[in-house]
Structure formats: C-alpha cells, structure tokens
N, C-alpha and C positions, 0 to 999 in steps of 0.2 A: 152755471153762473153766467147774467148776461154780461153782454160784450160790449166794448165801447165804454165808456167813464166819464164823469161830469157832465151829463147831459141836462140838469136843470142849472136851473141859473135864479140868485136869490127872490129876483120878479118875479117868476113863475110859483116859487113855492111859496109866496105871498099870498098870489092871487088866487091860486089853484082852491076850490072848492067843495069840488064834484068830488062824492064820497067812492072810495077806490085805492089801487096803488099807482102811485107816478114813478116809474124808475129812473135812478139818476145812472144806473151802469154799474158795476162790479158787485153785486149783491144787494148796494143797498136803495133803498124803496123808501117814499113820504106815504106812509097810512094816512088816507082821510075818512075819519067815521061820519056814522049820518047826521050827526050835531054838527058837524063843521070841524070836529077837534082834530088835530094833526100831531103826528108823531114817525120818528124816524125807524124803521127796520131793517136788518142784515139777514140776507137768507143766502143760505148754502146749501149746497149736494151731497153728499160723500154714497158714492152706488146707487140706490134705489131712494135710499133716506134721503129727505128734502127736511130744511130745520132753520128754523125764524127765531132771531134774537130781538126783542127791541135794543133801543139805540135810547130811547127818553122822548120825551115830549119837544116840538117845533111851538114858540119861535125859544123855549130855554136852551135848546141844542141845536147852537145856530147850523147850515150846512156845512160850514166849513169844516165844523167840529164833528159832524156826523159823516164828513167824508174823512177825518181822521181815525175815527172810531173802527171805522168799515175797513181801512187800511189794515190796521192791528187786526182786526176782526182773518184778513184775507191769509195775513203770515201768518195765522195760528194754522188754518186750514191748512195752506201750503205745509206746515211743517205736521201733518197728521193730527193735530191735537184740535179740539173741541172749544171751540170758543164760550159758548153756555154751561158748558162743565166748568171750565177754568175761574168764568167769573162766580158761582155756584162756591167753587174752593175759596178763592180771593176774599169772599163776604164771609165765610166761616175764617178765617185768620185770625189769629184772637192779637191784643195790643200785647205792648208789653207790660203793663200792669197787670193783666188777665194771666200773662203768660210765670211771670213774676209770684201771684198767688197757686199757679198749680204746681209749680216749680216746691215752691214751701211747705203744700200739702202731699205732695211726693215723697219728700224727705223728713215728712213727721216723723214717723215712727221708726225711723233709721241713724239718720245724721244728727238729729236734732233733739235729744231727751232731754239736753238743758235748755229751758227755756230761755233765759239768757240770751244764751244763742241765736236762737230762733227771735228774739226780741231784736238782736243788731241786723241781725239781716234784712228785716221789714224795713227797718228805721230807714239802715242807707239805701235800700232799691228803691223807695218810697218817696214824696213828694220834698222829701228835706235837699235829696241832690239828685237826682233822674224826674226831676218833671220836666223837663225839656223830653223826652220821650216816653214818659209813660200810659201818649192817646195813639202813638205811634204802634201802625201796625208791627207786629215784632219780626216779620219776612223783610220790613222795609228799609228797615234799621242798617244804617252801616256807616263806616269810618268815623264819617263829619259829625255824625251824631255820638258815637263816644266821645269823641273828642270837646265836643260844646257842652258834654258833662264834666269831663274829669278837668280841661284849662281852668276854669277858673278858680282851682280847690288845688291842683297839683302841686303849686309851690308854697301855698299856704299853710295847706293841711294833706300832705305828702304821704303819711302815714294811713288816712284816712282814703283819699284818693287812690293808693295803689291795691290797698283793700277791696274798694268799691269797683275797680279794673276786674278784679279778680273773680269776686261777684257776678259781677254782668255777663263776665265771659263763658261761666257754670250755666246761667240762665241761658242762655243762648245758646250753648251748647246742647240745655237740655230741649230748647224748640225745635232743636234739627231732629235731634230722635225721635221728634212728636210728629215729623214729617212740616212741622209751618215756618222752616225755612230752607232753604235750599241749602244742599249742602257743598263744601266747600271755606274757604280760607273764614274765621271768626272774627270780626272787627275790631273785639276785644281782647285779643290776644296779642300778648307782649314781645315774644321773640319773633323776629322777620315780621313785627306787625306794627304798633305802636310804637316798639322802642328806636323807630327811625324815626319819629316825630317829637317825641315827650323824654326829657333826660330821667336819667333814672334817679327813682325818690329818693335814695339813699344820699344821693350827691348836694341833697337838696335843702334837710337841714336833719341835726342831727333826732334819732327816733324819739319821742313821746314829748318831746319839747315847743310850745307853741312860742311865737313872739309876742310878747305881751308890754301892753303901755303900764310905764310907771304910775305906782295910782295916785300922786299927788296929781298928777295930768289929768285924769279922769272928770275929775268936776269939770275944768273949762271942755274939755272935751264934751260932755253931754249938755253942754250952754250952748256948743255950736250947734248940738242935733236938735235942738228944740227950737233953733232961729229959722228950720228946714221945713216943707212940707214935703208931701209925701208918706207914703206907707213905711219906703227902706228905715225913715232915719228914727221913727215911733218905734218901730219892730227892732232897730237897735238898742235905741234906749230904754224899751221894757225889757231886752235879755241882762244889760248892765246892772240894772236894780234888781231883776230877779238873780243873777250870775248863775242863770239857766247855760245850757248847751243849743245852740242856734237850731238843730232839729228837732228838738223839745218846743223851743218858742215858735218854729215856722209853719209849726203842723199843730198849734193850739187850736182846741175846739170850742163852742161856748159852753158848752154842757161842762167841760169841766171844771168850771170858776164858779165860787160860791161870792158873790164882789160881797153882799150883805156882810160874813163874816170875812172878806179879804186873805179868802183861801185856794190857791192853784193845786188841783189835786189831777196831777200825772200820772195816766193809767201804765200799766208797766210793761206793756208792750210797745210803747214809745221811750221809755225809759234804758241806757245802756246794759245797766244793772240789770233790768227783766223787773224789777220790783215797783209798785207805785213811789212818789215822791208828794209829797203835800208843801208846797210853797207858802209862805206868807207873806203877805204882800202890801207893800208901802205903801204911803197913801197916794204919792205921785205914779204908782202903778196902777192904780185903780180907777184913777183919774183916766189915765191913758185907756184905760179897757172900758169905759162908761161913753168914754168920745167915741172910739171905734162901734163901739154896739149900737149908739144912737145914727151912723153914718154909715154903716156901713151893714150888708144882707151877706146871708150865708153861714154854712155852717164854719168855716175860718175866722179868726178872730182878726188877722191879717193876710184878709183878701189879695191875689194876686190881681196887678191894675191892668191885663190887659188879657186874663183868662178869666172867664166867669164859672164859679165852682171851683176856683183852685188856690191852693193858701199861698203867699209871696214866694220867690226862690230862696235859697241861701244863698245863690251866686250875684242876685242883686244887692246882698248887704256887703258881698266883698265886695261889687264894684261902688259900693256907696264908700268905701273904705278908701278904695285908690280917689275917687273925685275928692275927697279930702285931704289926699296926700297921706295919711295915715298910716300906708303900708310901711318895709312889714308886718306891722302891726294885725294879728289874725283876730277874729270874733270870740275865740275861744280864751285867749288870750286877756278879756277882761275878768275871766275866772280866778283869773292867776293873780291881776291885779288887787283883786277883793281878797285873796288869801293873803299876800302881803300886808294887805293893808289889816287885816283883820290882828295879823301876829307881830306887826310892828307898833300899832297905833293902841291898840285895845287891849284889854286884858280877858276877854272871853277866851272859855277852853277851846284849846285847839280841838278838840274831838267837836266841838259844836260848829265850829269853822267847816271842818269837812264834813259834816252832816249837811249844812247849808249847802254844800257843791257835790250832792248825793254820792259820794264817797263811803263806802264800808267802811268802819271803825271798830278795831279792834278781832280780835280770833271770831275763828265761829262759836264757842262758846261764851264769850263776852257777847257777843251780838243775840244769840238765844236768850239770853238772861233781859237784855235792855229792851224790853217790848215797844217800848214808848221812842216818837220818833223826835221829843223836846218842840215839838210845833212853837209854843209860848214863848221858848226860851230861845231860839233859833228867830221867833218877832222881834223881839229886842233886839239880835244881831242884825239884823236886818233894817232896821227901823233906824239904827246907829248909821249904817253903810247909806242909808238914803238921803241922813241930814248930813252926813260927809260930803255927799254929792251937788247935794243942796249947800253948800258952805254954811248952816245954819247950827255945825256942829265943829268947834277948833281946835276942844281938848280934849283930853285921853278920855277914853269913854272904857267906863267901868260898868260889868252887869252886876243886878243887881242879886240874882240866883244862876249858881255853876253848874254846870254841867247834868253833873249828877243828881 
C-alpha cells in the first residue's frame, strides 16, 4: 500500500486529464480513462494478491468522500477481512419485506395450516404498521427503528402493538440464522430490551377494548375531516363510512373496487378473518374513491405523500387524530361507534350489524348453511349509517328486509 496520504488536492483532480492513475496515498487512486472519464479506486495487497475495488465515478464521489471510502476500505484490510467480498455480501442483504416474505414461506407448511393465521401475520409486518422499515436493509434495523413502529400504536392499540413486538422479533431472529444479521442482542426483544423504554401493554388499557367516540359525535366529527386537505383526513373518512379496520383501508388497491356497482371486495389475505369481505359502498364513499383515482397514480388508492409506490401509514391517521385532539380516541374505535349506533338507533338485525364489521355470526354450522354474505341487505345498513353521518337522516331507520 503506498505511503503517505492526501496527496491531491480537489484542483488537481479537476484538472488532471492525462488518462492513467494519480495516487492520492493509502490505496486510493483517481482512474482517468481515454475519454477523459474519471473514477475513484482502492487497491490492496494481502501477500502476493494485489486487488482493486472501485470507489464510483468523480466528480459524484467527491474526494472527500472517496477518501472516506478508502478509510473504511483500510480497517477492513487491517482487520483481515476483504473489502470487495464484504460489499459483494452487503448488496445480497435482503430488506426486511424480502426478509418478512421468506420468513412466511419457511413456516408454511409448519406453523401456519390456518390460513387465518398466516393472513394476520402479512397484514401486521406489512405496509399497514412496518412501512417505516420494510425498504430497510434487515442487518440494519435496530432499536430506533422498532420503536418509530410500535410509539405510535402502543398506547392506542396496545394489544395490537405488543403482538406486532413479537412478530418482528421472530422475523429477525429468523434473519440471524439466515446469516443477514449479525448475531447478537434482537431489537425487538422485550425483557433487558424494550421494556426499559415502552411500559407494558397490559398497564395500558384493558385487552380487546378500543376507545371509541360516541356516535352522536361522529357526524360533526367527519364535518371537520372534510373542511381538511390531505390524504390522512379522506383515508379517515372512508374507513368511518366504510367501518372498515385501518389496515384493510391503508393497503387498498384499485383492482379491488368495482365503483360502477359501488362494491369494496377484500381479498382475504388482507382480511383478519383470512376470508374475503365485499363492502358496499355509499355514495359519499365513491365520491371519495373517484377523486382520488382521477389525482392521484399508483397501484394505492391512498397513496403515501412523501414515498412514491407506497400506500399512506396507519401512524399518520393516529397522528391526524392527536392534531385534532381526538385522542384517546383510537381509529378502530369508529367500528364500535357504528355498532352502537346501529343497536341503539335502528332496528336492523344485529347478526347483519356484525356482518357489516366482518365478524363470524353464529356456530360453524350456522355459518355452513348461510352461503350468502346479505351484500343488498348490509347496503341499506350502510346507506342508513351514511345519511346519519350526513344528518340527512334523524329518525329511527327501519330495513325494509331482515336478516334472513
């Protein structure tokens, strides 16, 4: 390795033309080819082997940077190890969406015979609450980045969140045995790890209970979402009309909306249940999905506004939630509101109520028998819940066909 270090100076690698190498000292070298074109290289010894790395093309890899480059380049040598292997590793790393999908495909045929199952797990590793890291290399992942997943969900949806803890920490453990992270202390792991930072869920609100706005409040409430621009407060107001689940609406595609007949048909591997669900859809919900498709590109129905190819977060509805003061009021929690309202104000069967909020109704043998999923009859409840919202509706609403 030559001797001596920072011997050019940015003048010189400007001017410098003559095709050849100019050494700046410690390995690394400006390549000039015979067109003029310039590029930075790291070369090294180890015994007999002599071994040239590029560095990238000059002037995008200013010196300064290629004298940092060459640095990290010098401690890998010092420490025995191959700097052109290393980086060779580093490009094969897979993300952690990558890592996420083999992780799944591992445990097909083992952990997973309910699909079901296998349906929740996609749902939460997936862009509903881990897009904050799912382009992130999965070696590079640690603390700060669990943590910018689970804050904004842990006191909301506590249940949800320490699940999704739990998950990540499986994933990750299974990328250590894959060799593509280093092994050592898991970021997502709870005891001597997280639980000095994050109290524990249980303390937090009692299990399977969300906070939910009373739904007399709901109307002005989505008066104010509509005086709002923005993606968050639209992607609110269509999960309220729909009284969809926030990663069902945040991960809609357009392929799956028929707007002509005003039908949301959820495949069921986005679904809790594993099963599809078929939505019908108001008409101020249609309205909403006609504006976004005419403004908006992509396969997302509610594009995220500052990743391109990525559907909005969940954690910007909750933070759309605090800038209205609204906590704690949870997202999920308007489900509950439309259940009340459905069993206090209305007289629609309760079994059609919780069909609307894809709820199983009834044994497994009642559910064998009811093939049909009341789409029609599920519009009219729905259709009631939107002129509610709309005040365009102030007395009891009666369907006009039950249940059955």
């Amino acid at each position: 390795m030559a001797r001596g270090q920072n011997r050019l100076s940015d003048k010189q690698v400007r001017a410098t033309g003559k095709p050849g190498r100019c050494g700046d000292g410690g390995g690394l070298y400006l390549q000039v080819g015979p067109s003029g074109s310039k590029a930075w290289i790291f070369m090294w010894k180890v015994g007999t082997k002599r071994t040239a790395m590029g560095l990238g093309p000059y002037p995008e890899i200013s010196l300064a940077q290629a004298r940092e480059k060459a640095a990290e380049c010098r401690r890998l040598v010092a420490a025995g190890r191959d700097p052109l292997a290393e980086r060779r590793d580093t490009a094969a790393q897979p993300t952690f969406a990558e890592t996420v999908g083999a992780f799944l495909d591992d445990q097909r045929l083992s952990a997973w015979r309910n699909a079901k199952h296998r349906a929740q797990w996609r749902m939460t590793l997936g862009p509903a609450y881990c897009d904050r890291i799912l382009e992130k290399r999965v070696a590079d992942i640690g603390t700060a980045d669990i943590l910018a997943v689970l804050k904004p969900i842990w006191a909301s949806k506590s249940e949800t969140a320490s699940r999704l803890r739990s998950r990540i920490e499986k994933v990750l453990a299974f990328a250590e045995t894959k060799g593509w992270r280093p092994e050592g202390k898991n970021p997502a792991q709870w005891r001597n790890g997280l639980d000095t930072v994050l109290p524990p869920a249980g303390k937090l609100k009692a299990r399977g209970h969300h906070q939910a706005m009373a739904y007399a409040a709901v109307p002005s409430f989505v008066e104010r979402l509509r005086d709002l621009p923005g993606t968050s407060a639209k992607a609110l107001e269509f999960i309220i009309l729909t009284c969809t689940r926030c990663g069902e609406a945040v991960g809609a595609r357009w392929e799956e909306f028929d707007l002509d007949n005003a039908v949301w048909t959820i495949p069921g591997n986005r679904m809790k249940a594993g099963r599809p669900h078929r939505v019908p859809l108001v008409e101020r919900a249609v309205e909403l999905l006609r504006l976004f498709r005419e403004h908006h590109g992509g396969p997302y129905v509610f594009p995220s506004p500052t990743t391109a190819g990525k559907p909005i977060s969940a954690s910007s509805l909750e933070m759309l939630l605090r800038r209205l003061k609204a906590k704690p009021i949870t997202i999920h929690g308007f489900r509950s509101a439309f259940r009340d309202w459905a069993g206090d104000e209305t007289d629609f069967p309760r079994e059609l109520a919780e069909a609307a909020l894809a709820h199983a109704v009834g044994d497994a043998v009642e559910r064998a028998y009811r093939r049909s999923d009341a789409l029609e009859r599920r519009r009219r409840l729905m259709n009631a819940w939107g002129e509610y919202i709309d005040g365009t509706s102030d007395k009891k609403v009666v369907p006009l066909v039950g249940w059955r």
